[in-house]
N, C-alpha and C positions, 0 to 999 in steps of 0.2 A: 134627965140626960146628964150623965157624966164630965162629959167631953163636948159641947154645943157646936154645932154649926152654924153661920149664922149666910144668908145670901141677903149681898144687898143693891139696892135699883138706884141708881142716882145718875142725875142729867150733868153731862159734860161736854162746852163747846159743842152745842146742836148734837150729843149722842148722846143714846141712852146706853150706861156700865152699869153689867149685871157680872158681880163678883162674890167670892166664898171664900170667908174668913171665919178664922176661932175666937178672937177678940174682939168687941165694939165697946166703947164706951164714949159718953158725953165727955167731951172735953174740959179743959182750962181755961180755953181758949172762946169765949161767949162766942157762941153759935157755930160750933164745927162736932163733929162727931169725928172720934178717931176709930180708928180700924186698926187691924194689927194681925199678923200670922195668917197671912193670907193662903188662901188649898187651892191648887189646881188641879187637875186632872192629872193620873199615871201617863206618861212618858212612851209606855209600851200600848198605847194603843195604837190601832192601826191605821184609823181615820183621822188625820189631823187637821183642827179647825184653825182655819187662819185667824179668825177673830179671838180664842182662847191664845194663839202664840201671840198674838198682836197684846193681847192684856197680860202675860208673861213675857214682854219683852218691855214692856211701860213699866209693870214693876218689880221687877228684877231686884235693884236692888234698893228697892224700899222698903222700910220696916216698920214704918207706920205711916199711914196717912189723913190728914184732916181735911174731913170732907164739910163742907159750909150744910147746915140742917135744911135751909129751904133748896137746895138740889137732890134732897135724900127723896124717893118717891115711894121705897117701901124698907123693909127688914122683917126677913121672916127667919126663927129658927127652924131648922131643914132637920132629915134625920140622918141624910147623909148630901156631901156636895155635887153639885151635879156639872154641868159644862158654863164657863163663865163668855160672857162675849158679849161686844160692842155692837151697835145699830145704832143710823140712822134716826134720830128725832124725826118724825111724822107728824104734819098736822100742827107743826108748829106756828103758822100763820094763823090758825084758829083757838089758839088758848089766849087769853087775857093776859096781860102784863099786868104786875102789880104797879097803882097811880103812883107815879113818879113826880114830884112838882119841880121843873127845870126852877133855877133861880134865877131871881129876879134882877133883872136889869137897871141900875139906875144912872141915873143924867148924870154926869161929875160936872164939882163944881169950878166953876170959868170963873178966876177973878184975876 
């Protein structure tokens, strides 16, 4: 493929962003994937999805964005882009958290 499409699935503030971009690479930045030249859909369509203008109006005018790698949930290259848009995380009260150890508390000392 000359020209890659690349769509990708990544959780944000309790939503699942499904977007289409020409760019991805691993970052500089340990643990972020960047994105870059993001596609949306033509303009002259006739049926407008509120959730694709809602993810062209988030990023407008971004030109690259660093996505943390543990909220990335897929990347697939496409052969061509298709409709980008936001939902609702589902079922969120049933996935595991990764173990967390709060820290630990200690007595201070009284003298």
């Amino acid at each position: 493929m000359a020209n890659p499409i690349y769509k990708v699935i990544f959780h944000n503030q309790n939503q699942v962003y499904e977007l289409y971009a020409r760019a991805i690479y691993q970052s500089d930045m340990y643990g972020f994937i960047e994105v870059e030249e993001f596609v949306f859909g033509e303009r002259a369509q006739l049926v407008v999805d509120p959730s694709e203008e809602k993810l062209k109006t988030e990023f407008a005018s971004v030109t690259r964005s660093y996505i943390p790698m543990h909220s990335i949930v897929r990347i697939d290259e496409v052969e061509k882009e298709g409709t980008g848009k936001i939902v609702e995380a589902k079922g969120g009260d049933k996935v595991a958290k990764f173990p967390f150890a709060p820290p630990i508390s200690r007595p201070q000392d009284t003298e």
